[in-house]
N, C-alpha and C positions, 0 to 999 in steps of 0.2 A: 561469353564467360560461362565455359559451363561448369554446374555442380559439381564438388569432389568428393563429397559425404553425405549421406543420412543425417550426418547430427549438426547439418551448417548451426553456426555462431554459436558453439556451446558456450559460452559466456552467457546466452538469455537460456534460462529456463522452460522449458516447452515452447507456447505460441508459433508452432509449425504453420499455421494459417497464415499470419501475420509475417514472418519472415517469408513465405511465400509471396506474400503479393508487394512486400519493399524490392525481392529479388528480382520480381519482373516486373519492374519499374526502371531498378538499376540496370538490367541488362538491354531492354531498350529504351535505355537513357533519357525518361522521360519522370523525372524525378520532380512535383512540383516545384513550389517555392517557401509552401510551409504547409508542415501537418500538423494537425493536434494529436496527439497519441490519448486516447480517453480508457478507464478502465479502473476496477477499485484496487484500493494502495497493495501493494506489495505484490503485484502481479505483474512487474519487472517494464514499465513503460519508460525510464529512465534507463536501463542497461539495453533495452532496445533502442533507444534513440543513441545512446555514447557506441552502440557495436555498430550500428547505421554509420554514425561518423567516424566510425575507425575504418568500417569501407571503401568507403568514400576516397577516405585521405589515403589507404594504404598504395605507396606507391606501383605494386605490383596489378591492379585492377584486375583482381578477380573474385570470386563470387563471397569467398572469405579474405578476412584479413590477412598478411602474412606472417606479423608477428614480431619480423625482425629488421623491416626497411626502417627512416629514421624515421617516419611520421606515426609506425607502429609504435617505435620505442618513445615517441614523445606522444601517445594517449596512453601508454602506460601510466603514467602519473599525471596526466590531465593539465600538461600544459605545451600541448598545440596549442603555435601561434594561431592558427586560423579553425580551433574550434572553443569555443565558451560555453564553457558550465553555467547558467544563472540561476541564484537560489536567494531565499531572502535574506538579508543582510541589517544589522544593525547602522544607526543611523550613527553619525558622528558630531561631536559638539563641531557647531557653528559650520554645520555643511552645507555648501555652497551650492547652484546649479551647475557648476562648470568644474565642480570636483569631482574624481573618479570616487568608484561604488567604495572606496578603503583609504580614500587618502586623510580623512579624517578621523577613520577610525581609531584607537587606543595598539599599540603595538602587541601590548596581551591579548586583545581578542584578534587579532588580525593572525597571531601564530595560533590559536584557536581555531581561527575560520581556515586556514591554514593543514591543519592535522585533519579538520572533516572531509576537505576535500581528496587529502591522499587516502584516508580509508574510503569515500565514495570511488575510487580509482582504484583501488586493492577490492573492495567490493563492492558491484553497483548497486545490491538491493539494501545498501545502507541505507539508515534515516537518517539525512543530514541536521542535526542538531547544534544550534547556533546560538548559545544566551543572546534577548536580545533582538533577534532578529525578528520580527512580525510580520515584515510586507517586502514585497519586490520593490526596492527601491526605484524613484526615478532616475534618478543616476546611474544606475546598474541599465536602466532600461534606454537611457540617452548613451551610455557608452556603447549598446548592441546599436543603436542608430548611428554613431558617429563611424564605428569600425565596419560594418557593412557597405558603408559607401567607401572603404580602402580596398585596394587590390590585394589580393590575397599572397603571402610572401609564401606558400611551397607553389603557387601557381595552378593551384584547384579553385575547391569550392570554400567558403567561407560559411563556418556554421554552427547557429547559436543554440543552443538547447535553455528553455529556459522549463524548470522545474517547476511543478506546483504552481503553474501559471494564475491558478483562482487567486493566490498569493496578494496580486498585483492592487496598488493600487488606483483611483480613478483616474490620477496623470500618468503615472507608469503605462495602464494599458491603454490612453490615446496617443499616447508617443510611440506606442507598440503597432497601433494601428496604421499610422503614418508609413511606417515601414513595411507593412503589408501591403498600404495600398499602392507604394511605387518602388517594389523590392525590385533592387539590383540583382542584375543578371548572373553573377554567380554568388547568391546565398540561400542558404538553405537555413530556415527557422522550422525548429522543432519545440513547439510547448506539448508538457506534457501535465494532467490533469485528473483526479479524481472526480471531479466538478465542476463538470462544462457549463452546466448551469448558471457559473458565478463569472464564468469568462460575457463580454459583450456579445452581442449577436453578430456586430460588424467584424469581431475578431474571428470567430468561429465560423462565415461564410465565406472569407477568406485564407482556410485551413484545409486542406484535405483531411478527411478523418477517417481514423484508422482507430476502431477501439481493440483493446486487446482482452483477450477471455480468460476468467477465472482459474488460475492450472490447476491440473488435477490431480487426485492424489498420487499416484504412481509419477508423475512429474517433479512432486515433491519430497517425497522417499526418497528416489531416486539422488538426489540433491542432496538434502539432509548425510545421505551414505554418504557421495562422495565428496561433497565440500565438507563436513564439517565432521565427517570419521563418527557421527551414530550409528548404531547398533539398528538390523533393518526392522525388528519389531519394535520400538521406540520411535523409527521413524516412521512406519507405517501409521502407527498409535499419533503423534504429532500432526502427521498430514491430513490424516479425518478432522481432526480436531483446527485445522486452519483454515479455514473456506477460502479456499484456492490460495492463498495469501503466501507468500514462501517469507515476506518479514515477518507476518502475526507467525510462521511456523520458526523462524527465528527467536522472537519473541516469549515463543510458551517453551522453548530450552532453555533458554535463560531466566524462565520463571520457574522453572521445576514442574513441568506440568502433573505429575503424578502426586504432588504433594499439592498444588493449587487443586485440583481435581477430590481431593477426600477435605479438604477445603470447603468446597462446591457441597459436596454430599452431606456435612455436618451442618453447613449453613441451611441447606434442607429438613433437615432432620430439627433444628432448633425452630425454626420456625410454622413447623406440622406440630410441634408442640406446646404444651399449656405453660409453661411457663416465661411469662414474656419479658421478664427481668435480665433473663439468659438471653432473649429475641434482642432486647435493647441493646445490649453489652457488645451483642456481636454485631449489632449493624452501625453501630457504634464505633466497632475496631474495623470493620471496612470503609467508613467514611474519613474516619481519621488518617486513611494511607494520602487523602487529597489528589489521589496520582488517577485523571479519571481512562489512562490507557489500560492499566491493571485493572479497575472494577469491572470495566469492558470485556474484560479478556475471562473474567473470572464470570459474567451473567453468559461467558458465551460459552464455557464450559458446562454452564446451570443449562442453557436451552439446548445443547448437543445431549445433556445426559437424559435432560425431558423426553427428545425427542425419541432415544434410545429406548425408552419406557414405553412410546406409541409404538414405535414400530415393530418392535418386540410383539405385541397382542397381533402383530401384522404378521408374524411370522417372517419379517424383513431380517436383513444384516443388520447388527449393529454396529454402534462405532467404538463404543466400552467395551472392549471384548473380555476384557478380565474384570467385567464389573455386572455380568451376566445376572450370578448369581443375586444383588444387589437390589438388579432391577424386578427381580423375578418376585422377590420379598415385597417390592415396592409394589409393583401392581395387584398382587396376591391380595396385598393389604388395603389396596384403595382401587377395587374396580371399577368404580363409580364413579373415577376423578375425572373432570372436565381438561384432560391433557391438551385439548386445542386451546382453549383459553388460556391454561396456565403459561404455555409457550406464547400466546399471543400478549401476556402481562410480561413476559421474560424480555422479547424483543421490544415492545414500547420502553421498557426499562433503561436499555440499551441506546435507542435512541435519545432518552433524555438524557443520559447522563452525555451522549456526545455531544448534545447541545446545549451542554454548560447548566443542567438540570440542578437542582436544588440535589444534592447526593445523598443527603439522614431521608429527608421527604421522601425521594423518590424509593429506595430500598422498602422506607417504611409501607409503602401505596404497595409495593411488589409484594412484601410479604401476607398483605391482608387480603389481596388477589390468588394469591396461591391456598392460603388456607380456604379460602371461599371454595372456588374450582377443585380443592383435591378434598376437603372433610365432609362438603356439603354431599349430598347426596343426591348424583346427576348423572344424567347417562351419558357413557360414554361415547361421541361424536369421531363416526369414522366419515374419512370423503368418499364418497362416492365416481365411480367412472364419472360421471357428467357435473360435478363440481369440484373434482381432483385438480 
Protein backbone atom coordinates (compact mmCIF):
# COMPACT_ATOMS: atom_id res chain seq x y z
CA UNK A 1 0.00 0.00 0.00
CA UNK A 2 2.09 2.70 -0.88
CA UNK A 3 1.83 6.42 0.56
CA UNK A 4 0.10 9.08 -1.55
CA UNK A 5 0.86 12.28 0.42
CA UNK A 6 2.99 14.16 3.00
CA UNK A 7 0.02 14.98 4.83
CA UNK A 8 -1.53 11.17 5.25
CA UNK A 9 -4.89 11.19 7.57
CA UNK A 10 -5.30 14.86 7.70
CA UNK A 11 -8.21 14.48 9.94
CA UNK A 12 -5.34 13.85 12.91
CA UNK A 13 -3.37 16.78 13.68
CA UNK A 14 0.36 16.39 13.51
CA UNK A 15 1.70 12.89 15.36
CA UNK A 16 3.66 12.06 12.06
CA UNK A 17 5.59 9.64 14.36
CA UNK A 18 2.63 7.87 15.25
CA UNK A 19 0.76 7.49 12.03
CA UNK A 20 4.16 6.28 11.00
CA UNK A 21 4.36 3.28 12.97
CA UNK A 22 0.11 2.40 12.78
CA UNK A 23 1.27 2.60 8.81
CA UNK A 24 3.77 0.00 9.02
CA UNK A 25 1.81 -2.16 11.08
CA UNK A 26 -1.08 -1.82 8.42
CA UNK A 27 0.94 -2.39 5.53
CA UNK A 28 2.45 -5.58 6.79
CA UNK A 29 -0.54 -6.65 8.34
CA UNK A 30 0.57 -7.20 11.48
CA UNK A 31 -1.91 -5.13 13.39
CA UNK A 32 -2.26 -6.41 17.15
CA UNK A 33 -5.32 -7.06 19.05
CA UNK A 34 -5.45 -4.02 21.19
CA UNK A 35 -3.59 -0.76 21.71
CA UNK A 36 -3.81 1.63 24.24
CA UNK A 37 -3.22 5.13 22.73
CA UNK A 38 -1.71 7.06 25.99
CA UNK A 39 -1.11 10.85 25.88
CA UNK A 40 -2.37 14.20 27.65
CA UNK A 41 -6.00 15.25 26.53
CA UNK A 42 -6.53 17.01 23.39
CA UNK A 43 -3.67 15.70 21.59
CA UNK A 44 -5.94 13.92 19.23
CA UNK A 45 -5.67 9.87 20.66
CA UNK A 46 -9.45 9.44 19.86
CA UNK A 47 -9.40 10.99 16.18
CA UNK A 48 -6.32 8.67 15.71
CA UNK A 49 -7.93 5.69 16.92
CA UNK A 50 -11.72 6.67 14.74
CA UNK A 51 -8.95 7.56 11.29
CA UNK A 52 -7.20 3.89 12.31
CA UNK A 53 -10.68 2.52 11.89
CA UNK A 54 -11.92 4.32 8.99
CA UNK A 55 -8.58 2.55 7.51
CA UNK A 56 -9.08 -0.32 8.23
CA UNK A 57 -12.78 -0.48 7.11
CA UNK A 58 -12.20 1.60 4.02
CA UNK A 59 -13.13 -0.59 1.47
CA UNK A 60 -10.41 0.40 -1.10
CA UNK A 61 -7.21 -0.69 1.41
CA UNK A 62 -5.03 1.80 1.01
CA UNK A 63 -2.66 3.79 3.09
CA UNK A 64 -5.64 6.50 3.37
CA UNK A 65 -9.19 6.27 3.62
CA UNK A 66 -11.16 6.93 0.44
CA UNK A 67 -13.77 8.88 1.66
CA UNK A 68 -16.40 7.75 -0.58
CA UNK A 69 -16.80 3.74 -0.48
CA UNK A 70 -19.96 2.78 1.91
CA UNK A 71 -17.89 2.04 5.05
CA UNK A 72 -16.27 5.53 4.44
CA UNK A 73 -19.70 7.04 4.19
CA UNK A 74 -20.92 5.08 7.37
CA UNK A 75 -17.77 6.47 9.78
CA UNK A 76 -18.79 9.72 8.56
CA UNK A 77 -21.31 9.80 11.22
CA UNK A 78 -20.08 6.91 13.45
CA UNK A 79 -22.51 4.37 12.80
CA UNK A 80 -20.41 1.48 11.24
CA UNK A 81 -21.95 -1.65 12.07
CA UNK A 82 -18.68 -3.12 12.96
CA UNK A 83 -16.92 -0.03 14.63
CA UNK A 84 -18.01 1.29 18.35
CA UNK A 85 -17.51 4.37 19.90
CA UNK A 86 -17.42 3.78 23.81
CA UNK A 87 -17.88 6.60 26.18
CA UNK A 88 -19.26 6.94 29.54
CA UNK A 89 -22.85 6.72 29.64
CA UNK A 90 -25.60 7.45 32.22
CA UNK A 91 -27.01 4.68 33.96
CA UNK A 92 -30.78 4.09 33.68
CA UNK A 93 -33.55 3.39 36.26
CA UNK A 94 -33.81 -0.13 37.14
CA UNK A 95 -30.77 -1.37 34.63
CA UNK A 96 -30.55 -4.61 34.33
CA UNK A 97 -27.27 -6.89 33.47
CA UNK A 98 -28.59 -8.01 30.09
CA UNK A 99 -29.68 -4.47 29.05
CA UNK A 100 -27.96 -2.62 26.32
CA UNK A 101 -25.63 0.60 27.44
CA UNK A 102 -29.26 2.82 26.44
CA UNK A 103 -32.08 0.70 26.69
CA UNK A 104 -32.96 2.14 29.87
CA UNK A 105 -31.94 5.32 29.44
CA UNK A 106 -34.75 8.41 29.37
CA UNK A 107 -35.40 9.18 25.57
CA UNK A 108 -34.24 12.89 26.25
CA UNK A 109 -30.77 12.05 27.19
CA UNK A 110 -30.51 9.30 24.68
CA UNK A 111 -31.22 12.21 21.81
CA UNK A 112 -28.55 14.08 23.99
CA UNK A 113 -26.07 11.09 23.96
CA UNK A 114 -27.17 11.10 20.43
CA UNK A 115 -26.16 14.90 19.09
CA UNK A 116 -22.58 14.28 21.07
CA UNK A 117 -21.77 11.75 19.21
CA UNK A 118 -22.51 13.20 15.66
CA UNK A 119 -20.40 16.22 16.71
CA UNK A 120 -17.62 13.72 17.95
CA UNK A 121 -18.07 12.51 14.02
CA UNK A 122 -18.16 16.05 12.57
CA UNK A 123 -15.20 16.77 15.01
CA UNK A 124 -12.96 14.28 16.73
CA UNK A 125 -11.19 16.55 19.10
CA UNK A 126 -14.57 17.08 20.72
CA UNK A 127 -15.18 16.55 24.41
CA UNK A 128 -17.94 14.36 24.55
CA UNK A 129 -20.08 15.87 27.19
CA UNK A 130 -22.94 13.62 28.62
CA UNK A 131 -25.02 15.00 31.89
CA UNK A 132 -24.72 12.16 33.89
CA UNK A 133 -22.61 10.13 32.61
CA UNK A 134 -19.56 9.31 35.26
CA UNK A 135 -18.16 5.68 34.40
CA UNK A 136 -17.90 3.22 31.50
CA UNK A 137 -20.80 1.33 32.11
CA UNK A 138 -20.71 -2.45 32.53
CA UNK A 139 -23.08 -2.83 29.95
CA UNK A 140 -21.51 -0.76 27.45
CA UNK A 141 -18.45 -2.98 28.40
CA UNK A 142 -20.60 -6.51 28.24
CA UNK A 143 -22.04 -5.22 24.94
CA UNK A 144 -18.13 -4.68 23.39
CA UNK A 145 -17.81 -8.56 24.80
CA UNK A 146 -20.89 -9.94 23.40
CA UNK A 147 -20.43 -8.18 19.77
CA UNK A 148 -16.85 -9.16 19.49
CA UNK A 149 -17.52 -12.66 19.50
CA UNK A 150 -20.07 -11.81 16.16
CA UNK A 151 -18.93 -11.97 12.73
CA UNK A 152 -18.33 -9.03 11.40
CA UNK A 153 -21.30 -7.95 8.64
CA UNK A 154 -18.88 -5.80 6.07
CA UNK A 155 -16.59 -8.95 6.41
CA UNK A 156 -13.37 -7.15 8.13
CA UNK A 157 -12.32 -6.34 11.17
CA UNK A 158 -14.61 -5.64 14.16
CA UNK A 159 -13.53 -2.68 16.23
CA UNK A 160 -14.09 -1.20 19.56
CA UNK A 161 -12.55 2.28 20.59
CA UNK A 162 -13.33 2.67 23.91
CA UNK A 163 -12.66 6.47 25.18
CA UNK A 164 -11.27 7.53 28.35
CA UNK A 165 -10.72 3.99 29.29
CA UNK A 166 -9.60 5.22 33.18
CA UNK A 167 -13.41 5.87 32.98
CA UNK A 168 -14.17 2.34 33.64
CA UNK A 169 -15.30 0.94 36.42
CA UNK A 170 -13.91 -2.23 38.54
CA UNK A 171 -16.50 -4.62 36.73
CA UNK A 172 -16.43 -2.92 33.45
CA UNK A 173 -12.63 -3.27 33.26
CA UNK A 174 -12.62 -7.20 34.34
CA UNK A 175 -15.09 -7.90 31.65
CA UNK A 176 -12.75 -5.82 29.67
CA UNK A 177 -10.09 -8.08 30.53
CA UNK A 178 -11.79 -11.12 29.69
CA UNK A 179 -11.81 -9.91 26.19
CA UNK A 180 -8.19 -9.23 26.09
CA UNK A 181 -7.38 -12.30 27.39
CA UNK A 182 -9.19 -14.51 24.54
CA UNK A 183 -9.75 -11.74 21.86
CA UNK A 184 -11.20 -13.18 18.70
CA UNK A 185 -9.41 -13.12 15.77
CA UNK A 186 -10.83 -10.50 13.91
CA UNK A 187 -11.07 -7.43 16.65
CA UNK A 188 -9.42 -4.86 17.05
CA UNK A 189 -9.66 -2.94 20.65
CA UNK A 190 -8.47 0.48 20.91
CA UNK A 191 -8.65 2.31 24.47
CA UNK A 192 -7.56 5.49 24.62
CA UNK A 193 -6.44 7.26 27.93
CA UNK A 194 -4.91 10.29 29.64
CA UNK A 195 -4.20 7.99 32.54
CA UNK A 196 -2.79 4.76 32.30
CA UNK A 197 -2.11 4.77 35.61
CA UNK A 198 -5.89 4.33 36.58
CA UNK A 199 -6.18 1.40 33.83
CA UNK A 200 -5.12 -2.34 35.59
CA UNK A 201 -1.81 -3.47 35.03
CA UNK A 202 -3.41 -6.80 33.49
CA UNK A 203 -5.18 -4.47 30.95
CA UNK A 204 -2.34 -2.46 29.95
CA UNK A 205 0.13 -5.68 29.49
CA UNK A 206 -2.16 -6.82 27.11
CA UNK A 207 -2.37 -3.44 25.06
CA UNK A 208 0.27 -2.49 22.64
CA UNK A 209 1.24 1.04 23.48
CA UNK A 210 1.53 3.77 21.43
CA UNK A 211 1.74 7.12 23.25
CA UNK A 212 1.08 10.16 21.24
CA UNK A 213 3.21 13.56 21.84
CA UNK A 214 2.24 16.86 22.70
CA UNK A 215 1.63 18.87 18.96
CA UNK A 216 3.40 21.62 18.52
CA UNK A 217 2.66 24.84 17.92
CA UNK A 218 2.94 25.25 14.22
CA UNK A 219 0.66 22.03 14.23
CA UNK A 220 -1.64 24.08 15.98
CA UNK A 221 -1.73 27.30 14.06
CA UNK A 222 -1.81 25.50 11.39
CA UNK A 223 -5.35 23.95 12.43
CA UNK A 224 -6.66 26.85 14.23
CA UNK A 225 -6.26 28.74 10.32
CA UNK A 226 -7.65 26.09 8.66
CA UNK A 227 -10.42 24.50 10.59
CA UNK A 228 -11.88 27.14 12.33
CA UNK A 229 -10.98 30.31 9.72
CA UNK A 230 -8.67 32.38 12.73
CA UNK A 231 -6.60 34.93 11.74
CA UNK A 232 -2.68 33.45 11.87
CA UNK A 233 -1.41 35.84 14.57
CA UNK A 234 -4.29 34.90 17.07
CA UNK A 235 -3.49 31.53 16.21
CA UNK A 236 -0.12 31.70 16.61
CA UNK A 237 -0.80 33.73 19.99
CA UNK A 238 -3.47 30.69 21.02
CA UNK A 239 -1.09 27.86 20.24
CA UNK A 240 1.88 29.06 22.62
CA UNK A 241 -0.73 29.45 25.02
CA UNK A 242 -2.13 25.46 24.69
CA UNK A 243 0.60 23.08 25.70
CA UNK A 244 0.45 21.02 22.72
CA UNK A 245 -3.47 20.55 23.43
CA UNK A 246 -5.46 21.50 20.21
CA UNK A 247 -8.96 21.22 22.61
CA UNK A 248 -7.39 23.44 25.52
CA UNK A 249 -6.43 25.68 21.98
CA UNK A 250 -10.16 25.28 21.26
CA UNK A 251 -11.11 26.02 24.57
CA UNK A 252 -9.03 29.48 25.15
CA UNK A 253 -11.33 30.67 21.59
CA UNK A 254 -14.14 30.20 23.04
CA UNK A 255 -12.93 31.83 26.21
CA UNK A 256 -11.76 34.98 24.60
CA UNK A 257 -8.19 34.41 25.45
CA UNK A 258 -7.09 38.00 25.08
CA UNK A 259 -9.67 39.28 27.60
CA UNK A 260 -9.04 35.94 30.09
CA UNK A 261 -5.48 36.97 29.63
CA UNK A 262 -5.67 40.98 31.19
CA UNK A 263 -7.86 38.91 33.45
CA UNK A 264 -4.73 36.99 34.32
CA UNK A 265 -2.77 40.33 34.62
CA UNK A 266 -5.17 42.28 36.85
CA UNK A 267 -5.61 39.26 39.23
CA UNK A 268 -1.69 39.76 39.51
CA UNK A 269 -1.56 43.13 39.94
CA UNK A 270 -4.52 42.94 42.81
CA UNK A 271 -2.73 40.64 44.61
CA UNK A 272 1.10 42.30 44.64
CA UNK A 273 -1.09 44.81 46.25
CA UNK A 274 -2.07 46.17 49.80
CA UNK A 275 -5.17 46.19 49.71
CA UNK A 276 -6.70 42.89 50.39
CA UNK A 277 -10.35 43.54 50.57
CA UNK A 278 -9.97 44.02 46.57
CA UNK A 279 -7.63 40.44 46.91
CA UNK A 280 -10.78 38.91 48.66
CA UNK A 281 -13.53 40.19 46.25
CA UNK A 282 -11.58 38.82 43.40
CA UNK A 283 -10.68 35.45 44.52
CA UNK A 284 -13.97 35.43 45.47
CA UNK A 285 -15.53 36.14 41.87
CA UNK A 286 -13.11 33.47 40.51
CA UNK A 287 -14.20 30.82 42.92
CA UNK A 288 -17.76 31.64 42.55
CA UNK A 289 -17.43 30.52 38.45
CA UNK A 290 -17.27 26.70 40.35
CA UNK A 291 -16.25 25.73 36.68
CA UNK A 292 -12.77 24.29 37.91
CA UNK A 293 -11.77 23.79 33.67
CA UNK A 294 -11.85 27.75 33.54
CA UNK A 295 -9.65 28.44 36.68
CA UNK A 296 -7.24 25.96 35.11
CA UNK A 297 -7.23 27.48 32.01
CA UNK A 298 -6.98 30.91 33.58
CA UNK A 299 -3.72 29.88 36.45
CA UNK A 300 -2.32 28.61 33.15
CA UNK A 301 -2.35 31.70 31.37
CA UNK A 302 -0.82 33.16 35.08
CA UNK A 303 2.20 30.56 34.66
CA UNK A 304 2.71 31.09 30.79
CA UNK A 305 2.85 34.98 31.55
CA UNK A 306 5.28 34.14 34.81
CA UNK A 307 7.06 32.22 32.71
CA UNK A 308 7.40 35.08 30.04
CA UNK A 309 8.91 37.33 32.78
CA UNK A 310 11.73 34.54 33.34
CA UNK A 311 12.65 34.04 30.21
CA UNK A 312 12.66 37.52 29.18
CA UNK A 313 15.70 38.31 31.86
CA UNK A 314 16.94 35.11 29.53
CA UNK A 315 16.88 37.02 26.55
CA UNK A 316 14.54 34.00 25.34
CA UNK A 317 11.37 34.19 23.03
CA UNK A 318 8.46 34.98 24.46
CA UNK A 319 5.08 33.77 24.27
CA UNK A 320 3.01 37.31 25.11
CA UNK A 321 4.40 38.95 22.42
CA UNK A 322 2.21 42.00 22.75
CA UNK A 323 2.53 41.90 26.33
CA UNK A 324 6.43 42.70 26.04
CA UNK A 325 6.10 45.89 27.30
CA UNK A 326 4.12 44.66 30.51
CA UNK A 327 6.62 42.36 31.44
CA UNK A 328 9.41 44.51 30.97
CA UNK A 329 7.59 47.01 33.86
CA UNK A 330 7.09 43.78 35.78
CA UNK A 331 10.58 42.74 36.07
CA UNK A 332 12.01 46.38 36.17
CA UNK A 333 9.96 46.55 39.15
CA UNK A 334 10.61 43.40 41.11
CA UNK A 335 14.25 41.99 40.25
CA UNK A 336 14.33 40.19 43.08
CA UNK A 337 11.27 38.17 42.69
CA UNK A 338 11.73 34.35 43.29
CA UNK A 339 10.03 33.67 39.65
CA UNK A 340 10.95 29.82 39.90
CA UNK A 341 8.93 29.48 43.09
CA UNK A 342 6.25 31.82 42.19
CA UNK A 343 5.61 29.38 38.83
CA UNK A 344 6.25 26.57 41.08
CA UNK A 345 3.11 27.93 43.48
CA UNK A 346 1.13 28.55 40.03
CA UNK A 347 1.51 24.89 39.00
CA UNK A 348 0.70 23.14 42.45
CA UNK A 349 -2.29 25.58 42.22
CA UNK A 350 -3.31 23.84 39.16
CA UNK A 351 -2.97 20.72 40.22
CA UNK A 352 -5.06 21.08 43.19
CA UNK A 353 -7.65 22.60 41.86
CA UNK A 354 -7.78 19.44 39.15
CA UNK A 355 -7.94 17.27 42.11
CA UNK A 356 -11.22 18.64 43.32
CA UNK A 357 -9.01 21.21 45.68
CA UNK A 358 -10.66 23.33 48.05
CA UNK A 359 -10.89 26.36 45.23
CA UNK A 360 -11.38 30.13 47.92
CA UNK A 361 -8.41 27.99 49.91
CA UNK A 362 -6.41 27.06 47.26
CA UNK A 363 -6.30 30.61 45.21
CA UNK A 364 -5.95 32.17 48.82
CA UNK A 365 -2.45 29.74 49.75
CA UNK A 366 -1.42 31.04 45.80
CA UNK A 367 -1.71 34.47 46.43
CA UNK A 368 0.25 34.64 49.78
CA UNK A 369 2.93 32.47 47.80
CA UNK A 370 3.24 34.83 45.10
CA UNK A 371 3.39 37.91 47.37
CA UNK A 372 6.18 36.05 49.42
CA UNK A 373 8.40 35.02 46.26
CA UNK A 374 7.88 38.42 44.19
CA UNK A 375 7.78 41.42 47.30
CA UNK A 376 10.17 39.55 49.55
CA UNK A 377 13.54 40.42 48.72
CA UNK A 378 15.44 37.33 47.07
CA UNK A 379 17.64 36.51 44.39
CA UNK A 380 16.73 35.71 41.61
CA UNK A 381 17.28 31.66 40.67
CA UNK A 382 18.42 31.07 37.26
CA UNK A 383 19.12 26.96 36.20
CA UNK A 384 22.05 26.31 35.30
CA UNK A 385 23.60 23.90 32.33
CA UNK A 386 23.84 21.09 34.99
CA UNK A 387 20.52 21.48 36.75
CA UNK A 388 18.52 22.92 33.55
Amino acid sequence: MPSKSPTIWPRVIGQHRVKNILLSALRVERLPHAYVFVGNEGVGKDAMALELARVIQCERKQDEACGACASCLKMETLQHPDVKFVVPLPVGKNEQSDDGPLDKVPASEVQAIQEQYRLKAHNPYHRVSIPRANIIKINSIRQVRRESAMRSLYGGKKIFIVSNAEEMGDEAANTLLKTLEEPPGDTLLILTTSRPEMLLPTILSRCQFVRLDPLTEEDIAGALVAREGVERAQATLVARLASGSYVHALELLQANVAELRQDVVQFIRTALASNFLNLSQHIDKLAATKDREFIVRFLTLMLVWFRDAFVLLLGADVINLDQQEDLKKFTARFPSADLNEVMAAVDHAISLIGKNGYIPLTLLQLTVKMRRSILESRQLSIPTASNA
